[in-house]
C-alpha positions in Angstrom: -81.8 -241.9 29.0 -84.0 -239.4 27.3 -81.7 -239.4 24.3 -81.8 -243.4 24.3 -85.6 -242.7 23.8 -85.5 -240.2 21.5 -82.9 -242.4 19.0 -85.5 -245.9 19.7 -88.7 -243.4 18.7 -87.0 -241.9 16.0 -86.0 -245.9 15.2 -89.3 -247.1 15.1 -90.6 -244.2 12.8 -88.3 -245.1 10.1 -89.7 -248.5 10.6 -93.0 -247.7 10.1 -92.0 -245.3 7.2 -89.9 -248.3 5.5 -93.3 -250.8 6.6 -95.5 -247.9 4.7 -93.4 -247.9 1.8 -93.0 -251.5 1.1 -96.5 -252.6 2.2 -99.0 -249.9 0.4 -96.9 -248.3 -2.1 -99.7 -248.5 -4.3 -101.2 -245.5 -2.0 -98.1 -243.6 -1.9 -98.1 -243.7 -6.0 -101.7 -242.9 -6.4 -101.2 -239.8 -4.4 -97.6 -239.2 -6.6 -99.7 -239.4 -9.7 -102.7 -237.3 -9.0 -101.0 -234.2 -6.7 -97.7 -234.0 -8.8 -99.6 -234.2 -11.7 -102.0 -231.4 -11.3 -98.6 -229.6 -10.6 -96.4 -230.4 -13.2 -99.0 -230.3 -16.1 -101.6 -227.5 -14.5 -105.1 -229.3 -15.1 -106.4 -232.3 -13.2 -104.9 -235.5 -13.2 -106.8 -239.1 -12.1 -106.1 -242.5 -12.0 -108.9 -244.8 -11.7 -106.8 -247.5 -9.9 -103.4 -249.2 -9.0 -102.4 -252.5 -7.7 -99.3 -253.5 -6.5 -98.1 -257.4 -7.0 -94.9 -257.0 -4.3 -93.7 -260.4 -5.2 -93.0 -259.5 -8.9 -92.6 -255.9 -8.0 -95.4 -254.6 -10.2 -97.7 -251.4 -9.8 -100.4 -251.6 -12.4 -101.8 -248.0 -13.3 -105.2 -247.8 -14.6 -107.2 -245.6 -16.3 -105.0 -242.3 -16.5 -106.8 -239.1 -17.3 -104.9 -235.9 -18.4 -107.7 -233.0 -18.4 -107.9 -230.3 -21.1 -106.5 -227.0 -19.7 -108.3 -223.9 -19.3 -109.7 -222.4 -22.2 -110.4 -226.1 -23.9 -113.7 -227.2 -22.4 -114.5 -230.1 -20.3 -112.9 -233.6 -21.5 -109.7 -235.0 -21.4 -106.8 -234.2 -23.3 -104.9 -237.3 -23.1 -105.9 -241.0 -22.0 -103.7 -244.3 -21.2 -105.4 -247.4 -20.3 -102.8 -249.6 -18.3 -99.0 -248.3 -17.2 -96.7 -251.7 -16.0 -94.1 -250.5 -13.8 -92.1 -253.1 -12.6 -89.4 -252.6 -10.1 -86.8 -254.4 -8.6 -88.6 -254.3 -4.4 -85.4 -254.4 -2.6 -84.6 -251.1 -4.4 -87.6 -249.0 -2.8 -85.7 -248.0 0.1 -82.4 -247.0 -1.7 -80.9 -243.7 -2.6 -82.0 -244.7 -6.7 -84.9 -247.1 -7.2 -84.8 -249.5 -10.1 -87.6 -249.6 -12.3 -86.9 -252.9 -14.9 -89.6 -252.1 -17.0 -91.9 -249.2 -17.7 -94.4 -250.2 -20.2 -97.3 -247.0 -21.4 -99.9 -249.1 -23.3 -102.5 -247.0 -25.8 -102.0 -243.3 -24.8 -104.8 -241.7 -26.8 -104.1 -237.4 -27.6 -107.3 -236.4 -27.9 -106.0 -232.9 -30.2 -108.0 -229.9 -29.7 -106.4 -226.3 -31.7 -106.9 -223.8 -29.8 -105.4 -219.8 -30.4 -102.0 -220.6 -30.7 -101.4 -223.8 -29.1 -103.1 -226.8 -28.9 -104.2 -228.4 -26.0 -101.4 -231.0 -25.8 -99.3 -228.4 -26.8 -99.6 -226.1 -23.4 -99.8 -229.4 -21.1 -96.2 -230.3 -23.2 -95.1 -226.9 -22.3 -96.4 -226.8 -18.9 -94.6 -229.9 -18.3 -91.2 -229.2 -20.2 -90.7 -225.9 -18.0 -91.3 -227.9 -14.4 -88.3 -228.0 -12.0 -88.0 -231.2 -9.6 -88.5 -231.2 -6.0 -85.7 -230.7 -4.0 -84.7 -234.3 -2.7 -87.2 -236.0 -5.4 -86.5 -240.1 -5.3 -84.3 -240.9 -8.4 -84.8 -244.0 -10.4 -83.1 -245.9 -13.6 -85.5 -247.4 -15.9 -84.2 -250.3 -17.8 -86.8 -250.5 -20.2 -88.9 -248.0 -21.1 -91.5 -248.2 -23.8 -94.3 -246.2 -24.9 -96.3 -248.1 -28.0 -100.0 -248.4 -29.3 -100.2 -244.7 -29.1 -103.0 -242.9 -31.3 -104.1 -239.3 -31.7 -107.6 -237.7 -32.3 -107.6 -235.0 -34.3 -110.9 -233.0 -34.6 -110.6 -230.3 -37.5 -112.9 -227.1 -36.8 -116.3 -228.6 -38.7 -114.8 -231.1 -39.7 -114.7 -235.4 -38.8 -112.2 -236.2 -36.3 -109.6 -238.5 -37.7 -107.7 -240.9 -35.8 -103.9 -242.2 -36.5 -101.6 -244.1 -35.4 -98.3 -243.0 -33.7 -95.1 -244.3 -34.2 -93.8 -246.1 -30.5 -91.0 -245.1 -28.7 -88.5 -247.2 -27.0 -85.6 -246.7 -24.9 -83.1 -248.5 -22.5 -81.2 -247.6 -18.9 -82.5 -244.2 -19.0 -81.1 -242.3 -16.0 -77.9 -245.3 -15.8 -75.3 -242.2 -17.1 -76.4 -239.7 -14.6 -77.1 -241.5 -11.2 -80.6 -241.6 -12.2 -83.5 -239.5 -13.0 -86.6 -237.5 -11.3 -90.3 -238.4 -12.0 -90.8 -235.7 -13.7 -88.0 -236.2 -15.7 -89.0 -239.1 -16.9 -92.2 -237.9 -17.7 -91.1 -234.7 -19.8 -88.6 -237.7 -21.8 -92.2 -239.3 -22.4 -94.0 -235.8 -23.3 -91.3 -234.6 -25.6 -91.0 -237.8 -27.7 -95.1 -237.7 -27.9 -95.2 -234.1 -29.2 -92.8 -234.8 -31.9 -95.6 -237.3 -32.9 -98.3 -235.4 -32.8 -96.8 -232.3 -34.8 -96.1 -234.8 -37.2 -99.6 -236.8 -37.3 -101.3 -232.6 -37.0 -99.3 -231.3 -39.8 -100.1 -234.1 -42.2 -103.6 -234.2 -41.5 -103.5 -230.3 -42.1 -102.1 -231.3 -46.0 -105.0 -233.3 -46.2 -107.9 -230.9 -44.9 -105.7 -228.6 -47.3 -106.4 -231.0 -50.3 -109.9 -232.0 -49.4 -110.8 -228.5 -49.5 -109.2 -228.0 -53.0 -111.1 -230.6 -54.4 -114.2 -229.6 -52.6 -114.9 -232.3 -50.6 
């Protein structure tokens, strides 16, 4: 009898687990965001909203804040305005969740140089040397697109200059290996963004370079 009660509690707490999930999931990523994001980057991470549409499956993420790390004064280090993440619902409670399209609209890299490394630089590197949790949900991304992206570059004395970024598209990420991590898919986004910006950083360097040859 008492294990008859034990199996119908334990039951009804999967229930309410699985009702959780499916009915304020919005919650449950707001929470992903901001905690795993302090911990996988190392400064402060904010989101200053999501909704969730459940019939078309969609999370809408606004206003993401990336801080500067220590050492690189107050402000943020990178911005996006809106992240679409649509998923397929009846996937939330399986082993691999499918996300049909992931869609990062206007990041803005808000460069800062610092001694060494750059701002972005040690929140790449902070990010590229994170391990996943043990048991962290996998997902397969179907489309995955990152575009509109723009870096501010602000020379020592000089005018910050902004520039466009090539975008970056990919499809079934995570399909070849039973899916992928969070933070995985997040250090596939990081790593294709700081090959931008040593790119966009390097040629503005040629120019300051030039500009200060012909005394400008």
């Amino acid at each position: 009898m008492k294990k008859t009660a034990l199996l119908a509690l334990v039951a009804l707490a999967l229930l309410g687990f699985l009702g959780y999930l499916l009915f304020w999931p919005a919650q449950i990523l707001l929470r992903a965001i901001q905690q795993q994001g302090q911990a996988i980057t190392g400064t402060e991470v904010t989101v200053k909203g999501i909704t969730w549409t459940r019939e078309a499956g969609l999370f809408l993420v606004t206003g993401l804040e990336v801080a500067n790390p220590a050492g690189f004064g107050k402000g943020a280090a990178v911005t996006v305005p809106v992240i679409e993440i649509e998923v397929d619902p009846a996937s939330l409670d399986r082993e691999v969740v499918e996300v049909r399209r992931l869609v990062v609209s206007g990041p803005r890299i808000h460069h800062a140089a610092g001694q060494g490394v750059s701002n972005f630089e040690a929140i790449e590197k902070a990010i590229r040397e994170a391990v996943p949790q043990a048991g962290a949900r996998r997902f397969v991304v179907r489309q995955l697109s990152v575009r509109d992206m723009r870096i501010v570059v602000a020379p020592a004395g000089g005018t910050p200059s902004e520039t466009d970024l090539l975008s970056y598209y990919r499809d079934d990420l995570g399909k070849d290996k039973s899916g992928v991590t969070a933070l995985e898919i997040v250090q596939v986004i990081a790593a294709q963004m700081r090959q931008r910006v040593a790119i966009a950083v390097g040629i503005e360097s040629i120019k300051s370079g030039i500009r200060s040859l012909l005394g400008d």
